[in-house]
C-alpha positions in Angstrom: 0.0 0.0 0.0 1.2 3.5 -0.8 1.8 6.5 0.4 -0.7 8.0 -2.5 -3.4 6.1 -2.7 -5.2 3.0 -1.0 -6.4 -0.1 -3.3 -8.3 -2.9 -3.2 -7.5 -5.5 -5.9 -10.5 -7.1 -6.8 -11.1 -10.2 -8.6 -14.1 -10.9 -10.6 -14.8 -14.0 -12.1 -17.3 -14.2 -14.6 -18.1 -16.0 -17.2 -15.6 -18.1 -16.2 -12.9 -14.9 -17.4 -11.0 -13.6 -14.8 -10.5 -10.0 -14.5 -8.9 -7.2 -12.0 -9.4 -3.9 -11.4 -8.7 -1.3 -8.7 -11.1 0.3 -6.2 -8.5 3.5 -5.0 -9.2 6.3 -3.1 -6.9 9.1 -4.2 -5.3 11.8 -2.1 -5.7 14.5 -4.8 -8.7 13.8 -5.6 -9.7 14.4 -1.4 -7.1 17.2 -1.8 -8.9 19.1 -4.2 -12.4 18.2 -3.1 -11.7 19.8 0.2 -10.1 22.5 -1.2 -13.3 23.4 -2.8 -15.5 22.9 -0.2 -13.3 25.2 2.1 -14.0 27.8 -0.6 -17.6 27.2 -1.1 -18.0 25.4 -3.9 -21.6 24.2 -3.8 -21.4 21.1 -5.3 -18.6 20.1 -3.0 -20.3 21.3 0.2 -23.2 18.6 0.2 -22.5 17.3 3.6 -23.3 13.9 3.5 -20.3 12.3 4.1 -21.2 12.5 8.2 -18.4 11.7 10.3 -16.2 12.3 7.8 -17.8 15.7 6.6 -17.4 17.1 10.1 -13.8 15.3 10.3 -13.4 17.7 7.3 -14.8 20.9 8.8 -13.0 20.5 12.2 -9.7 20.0 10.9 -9.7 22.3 7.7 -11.9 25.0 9.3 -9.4 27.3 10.6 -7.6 27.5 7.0 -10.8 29.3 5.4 -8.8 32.3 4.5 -5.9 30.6 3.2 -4.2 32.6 0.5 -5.2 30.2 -2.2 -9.0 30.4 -1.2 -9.6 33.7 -2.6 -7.4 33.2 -6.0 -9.2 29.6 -6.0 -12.7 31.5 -6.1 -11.9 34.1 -8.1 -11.1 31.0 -10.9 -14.2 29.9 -10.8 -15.9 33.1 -11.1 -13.6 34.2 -14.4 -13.0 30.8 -15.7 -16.0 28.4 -14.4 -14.2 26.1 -12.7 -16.2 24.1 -11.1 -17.6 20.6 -10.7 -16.3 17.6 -13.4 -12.7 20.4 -14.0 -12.0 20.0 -9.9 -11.6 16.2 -10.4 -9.9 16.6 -14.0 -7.0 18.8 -12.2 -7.0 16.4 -9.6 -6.1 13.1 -11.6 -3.5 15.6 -13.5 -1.9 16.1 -10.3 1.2 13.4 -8.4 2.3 13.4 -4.5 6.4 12.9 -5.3 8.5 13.6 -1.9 6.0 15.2 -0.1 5.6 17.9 -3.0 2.5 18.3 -5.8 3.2 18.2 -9.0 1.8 18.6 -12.2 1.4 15.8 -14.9 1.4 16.5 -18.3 -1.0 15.5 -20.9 -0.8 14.0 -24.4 -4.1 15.3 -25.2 -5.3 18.3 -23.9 -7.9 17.3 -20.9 -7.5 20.3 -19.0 -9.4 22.1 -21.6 -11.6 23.2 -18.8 -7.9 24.8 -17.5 -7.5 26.8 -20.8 -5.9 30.0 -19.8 -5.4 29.4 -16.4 -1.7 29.3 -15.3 -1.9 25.9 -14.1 2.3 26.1 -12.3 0.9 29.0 -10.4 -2.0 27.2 -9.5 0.3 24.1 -8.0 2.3 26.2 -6.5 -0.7 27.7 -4.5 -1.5 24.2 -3.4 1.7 23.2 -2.3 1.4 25.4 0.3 -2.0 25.0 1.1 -1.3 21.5 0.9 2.1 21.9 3.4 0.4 24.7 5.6 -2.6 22.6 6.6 -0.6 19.3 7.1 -2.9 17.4 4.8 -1.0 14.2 4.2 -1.5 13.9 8.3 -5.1 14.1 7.8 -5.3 11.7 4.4 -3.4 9.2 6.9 -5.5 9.3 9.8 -8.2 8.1 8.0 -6.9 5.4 5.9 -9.0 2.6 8.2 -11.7 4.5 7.8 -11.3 4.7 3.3 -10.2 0.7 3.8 -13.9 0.0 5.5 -15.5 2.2 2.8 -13.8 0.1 -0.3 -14.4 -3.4 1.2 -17.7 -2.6 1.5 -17.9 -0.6 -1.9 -16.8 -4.0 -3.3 -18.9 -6.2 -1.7 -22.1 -4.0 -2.6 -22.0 -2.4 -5.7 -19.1 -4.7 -7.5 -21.1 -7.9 -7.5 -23.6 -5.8 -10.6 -19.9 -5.1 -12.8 -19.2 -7.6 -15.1 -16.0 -6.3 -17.0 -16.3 -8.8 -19.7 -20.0 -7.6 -20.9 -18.3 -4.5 -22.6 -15.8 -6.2 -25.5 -19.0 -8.9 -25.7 -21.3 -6.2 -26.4 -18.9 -3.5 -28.2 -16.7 -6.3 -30.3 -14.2 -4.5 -29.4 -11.6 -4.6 -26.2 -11.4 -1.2 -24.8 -9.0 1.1 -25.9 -8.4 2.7 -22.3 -7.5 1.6 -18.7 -10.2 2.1 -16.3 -10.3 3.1 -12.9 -12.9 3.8 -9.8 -11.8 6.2 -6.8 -14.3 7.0 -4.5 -14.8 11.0 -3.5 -15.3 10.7 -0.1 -15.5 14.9 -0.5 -18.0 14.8 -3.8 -21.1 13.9 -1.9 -24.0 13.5 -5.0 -21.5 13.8 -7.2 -20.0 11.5 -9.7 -17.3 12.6 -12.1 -15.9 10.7 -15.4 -12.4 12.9 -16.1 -9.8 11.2 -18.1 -5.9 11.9 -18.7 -3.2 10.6 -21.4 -0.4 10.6 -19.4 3.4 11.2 -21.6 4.2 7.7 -23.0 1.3 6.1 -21.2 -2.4 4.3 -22.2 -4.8 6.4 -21.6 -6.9 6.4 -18.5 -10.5 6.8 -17.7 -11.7 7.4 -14.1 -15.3 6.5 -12.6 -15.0 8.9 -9.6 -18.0 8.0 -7.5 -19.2 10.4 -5.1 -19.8 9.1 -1.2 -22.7 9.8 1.0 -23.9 7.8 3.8 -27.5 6.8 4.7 -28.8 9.4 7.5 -30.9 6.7 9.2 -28.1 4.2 9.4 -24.9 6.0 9.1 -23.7 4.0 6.7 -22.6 4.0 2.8 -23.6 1.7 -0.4 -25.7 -0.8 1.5 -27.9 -0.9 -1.5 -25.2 -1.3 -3.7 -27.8 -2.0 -7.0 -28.7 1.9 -6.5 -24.8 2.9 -7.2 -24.1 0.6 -10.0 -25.7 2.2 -12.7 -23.0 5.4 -12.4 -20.3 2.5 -12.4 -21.7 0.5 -15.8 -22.3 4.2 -17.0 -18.8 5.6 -16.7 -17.2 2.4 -17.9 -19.5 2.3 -21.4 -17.8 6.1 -22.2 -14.1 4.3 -22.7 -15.8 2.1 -25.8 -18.8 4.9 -26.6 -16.4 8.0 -27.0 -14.0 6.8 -29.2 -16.5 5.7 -32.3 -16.5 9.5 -32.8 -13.0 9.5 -33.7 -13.8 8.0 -37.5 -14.8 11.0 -39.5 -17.6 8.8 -41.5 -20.0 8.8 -38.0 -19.1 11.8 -37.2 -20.3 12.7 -41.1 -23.6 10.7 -40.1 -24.4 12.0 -36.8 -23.2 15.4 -36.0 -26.5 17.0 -38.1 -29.0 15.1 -36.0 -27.3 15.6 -32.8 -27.7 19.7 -33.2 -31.0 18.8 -34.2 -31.8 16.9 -30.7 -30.0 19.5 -28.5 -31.7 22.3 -30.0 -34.9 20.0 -28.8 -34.0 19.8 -25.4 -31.8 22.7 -24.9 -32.3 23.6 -21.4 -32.5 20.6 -19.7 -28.7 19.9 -21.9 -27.0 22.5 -20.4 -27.9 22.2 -17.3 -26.5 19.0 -17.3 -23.3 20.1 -18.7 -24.4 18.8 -22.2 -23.9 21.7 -24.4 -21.9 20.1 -27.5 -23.8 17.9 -30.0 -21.0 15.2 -29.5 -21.9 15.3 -25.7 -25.4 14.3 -26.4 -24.5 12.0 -29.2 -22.0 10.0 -26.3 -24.4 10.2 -23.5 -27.4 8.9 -25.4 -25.7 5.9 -26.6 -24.1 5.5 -23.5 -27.1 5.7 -21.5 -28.9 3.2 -23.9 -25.9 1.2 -23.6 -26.4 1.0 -19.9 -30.1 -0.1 -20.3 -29.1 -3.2 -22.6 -26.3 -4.4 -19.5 -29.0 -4.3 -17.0 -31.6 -6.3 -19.3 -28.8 -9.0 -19.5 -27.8 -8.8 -16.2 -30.6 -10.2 -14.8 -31.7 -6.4 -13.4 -35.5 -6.6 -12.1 -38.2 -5.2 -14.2 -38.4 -2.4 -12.0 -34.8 -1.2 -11.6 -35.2 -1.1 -15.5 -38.1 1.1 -15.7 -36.4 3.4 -13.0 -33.4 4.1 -15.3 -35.6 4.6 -18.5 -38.0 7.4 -16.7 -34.8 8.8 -15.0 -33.1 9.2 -18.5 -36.7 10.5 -20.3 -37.0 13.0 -17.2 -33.6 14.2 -17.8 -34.7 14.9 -21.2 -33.4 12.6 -23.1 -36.6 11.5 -24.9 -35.5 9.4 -27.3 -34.0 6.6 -25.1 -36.7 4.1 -25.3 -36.4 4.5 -29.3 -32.5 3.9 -29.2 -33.0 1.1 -26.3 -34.9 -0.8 -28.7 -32.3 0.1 -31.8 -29.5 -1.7 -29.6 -31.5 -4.4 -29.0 -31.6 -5.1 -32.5 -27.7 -4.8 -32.8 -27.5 -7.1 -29.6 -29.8 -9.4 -31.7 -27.9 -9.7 -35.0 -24.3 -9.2 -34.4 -23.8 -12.0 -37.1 -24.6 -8.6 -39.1 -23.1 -6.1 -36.8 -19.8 -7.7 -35.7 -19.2 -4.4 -33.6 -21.0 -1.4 -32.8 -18.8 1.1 -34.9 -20.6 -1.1 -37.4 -24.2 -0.5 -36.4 -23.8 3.0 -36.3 -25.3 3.7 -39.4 -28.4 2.5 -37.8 -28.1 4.5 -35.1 -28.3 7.3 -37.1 -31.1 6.4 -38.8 -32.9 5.6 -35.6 -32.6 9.6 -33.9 -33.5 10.9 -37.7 -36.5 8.5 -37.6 -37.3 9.8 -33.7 -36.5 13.5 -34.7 -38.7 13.7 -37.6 -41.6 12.1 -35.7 -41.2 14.2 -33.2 -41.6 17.7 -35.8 -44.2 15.9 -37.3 -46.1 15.4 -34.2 -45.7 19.2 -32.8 -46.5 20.1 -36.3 -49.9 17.9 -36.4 -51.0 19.6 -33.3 -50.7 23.1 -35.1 -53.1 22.5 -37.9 
């Protein structure tokens, strides 16, 4: 076990394929958590973490008017950082020798960084980081982050079954994927990924952590954290199909066309960008289709359709039943890259309905 992060090595056997993969918790990833809560982030200042939350506020408390607190909130008010570009500078950030530094990327993740001078920034938090003796903290409650994994992977790991994805994508992933709980993020789960120098690319699943107020305790129905698990996970093989300029040739037009349908409830998810909503549909389909073969009850199913239709993506139960039909002819659609063609057709088909329909009720 290191000094940087605690891990659980998990084995899942499925399928009779044997697979690993890490449950961490990550001490930049707290690091920069607390750091926005202590400058009043909202999204970082849900309290429900309980003992841990007022671990938090007792200990970090008194450095409220650090120096880096005011230049950290007057970043978010000129550049927005905020929320999913917190954890992004977190994974782009190493503990070497007691000292932060910063890791550079092969592909520009920090876009949400743009015009920020991001060696400035570290050196802020360096001191921060020195000044409020926050590797102390980080170790006093590494039982405490143990307890919380083993019973994150007894809960909510039983419904991941790695070896779904290259069954249902034909295609092994392209990216190394990784889970870190927040313990800071409360309701908050964040997806940011990093391409380190000379290194695969990695994708991270950071899942937020907040404990049940009548118990006190965290992911005892582990079914109700899975689906942000599957979700994040379907990105690494989702994303990447945009990269071949013949779907982006087929989809980009009616991607526009669905966020200027739902344009609202899009950005205030964070969905702006017609590739956004492209990925996210597909990936919350996606998610759909893994609980339908994973044996997930009727109504666990019907929860995460009305979720996704709530959240206003309106087409889902049209593309659910598209990727059923890839999932029942792969002898035709070796790999999804190849189906996408259908996909396209599918949000045209929903799209044109849809005008047709609001049209109808105008005459």
């Amino acid at each position: 076990m290191t000094k940087k992060s605690l891990i659980i090595l998990l084995l899942l056997v499925t399928m009779g394929v044997s697979a690993q993969i890490k449950v961490e918790v990550s001490e930049t990833v707290e690091l920069m958590g607390i750091l926005s809560r202590m400058a009043g982030f909202q999204e970082y200042c849900h309290d429900m973490g309980g003992q841990y939350t007022k671990d938090t506020e007792a200990w970090f408390a008194p450095y409220k008017t650090h120096p880096i607190i005011n230049y950290y909130q007057e970043l978010r008010a000129k550049y927005g950082i905020s929320h999913d570009a917190v954890m992004t500078m977190a994974i782009h950030i190493a503990i070497d020798g007691g000292k932060l530094k910063f890791l550079a990327d092969e592909e520009g993740h920090l876009v949400r960084w743009k015009g920020i001078d991001v060696d400035s920034f570290v050196v802020r938090l360096n001191q921060f980081y020195s000044d409020t003796r926050f590797h102390d903290f980080f170790q006093q409650h590494q039982q405490f982050y143990e307890e919380v994994m083993r019973t994150y992977e007894t809960n909510v790991m039983q419904y991941f079954h790695q070896d779904w994805y290259a069954r249902f994508y034909g295609s092994e992933p392209k990216e190394n994927f990784r889970i870190v709980i927040g313990f800071t993020n409360g309701g908050g789960n964040y997806g940011p990924s990093r391409q380190l120098l000379g290194q695969p690319k990695e994708v991270f699943a950071i899942a937020g952590y907040y404990v049940n107020q009548q118990t006190g305790k965290a992911y005892e129905e582990g079914v109700n954290y899975a689906s942000t698990l599957i979700h994040e996970f379907n990105h690494s093989f989702v994303n990447p199909l945009l990269n071949d300029d013949s779907n982006v040739a087929l989809l980009k037009d009616i991607s526009q066309k669905l966020l200027k349908l739902s344009p609202i409830g899009m950005k205030s998810q964070n969905y702006a960008q017609w590739n956004i909503v492209l990925n996210e549909s597909v990936v919350r389909a996606a998610v759909i289709i893994y609980m339908l073969d994973n044996g997930f009850t009727t109504e666990q199913l019907q929860h995460e359709m009305f979720d996704n239709v709530c959240r206003d993506f309106r087409w889902m139960p049209e593309l659910v039943i598209a990727l059923r039909h890839y999932a029942a002819h792969r002898d035709q659609y070796p790999t999804l890259n190849d189906y996408y063609p259908e996909v396209a057709r599918c949000l045209k088909k929903y799209y044109t309905d849809e005008v047709s329909r609001m049209q109808k009720s105008l005459k």
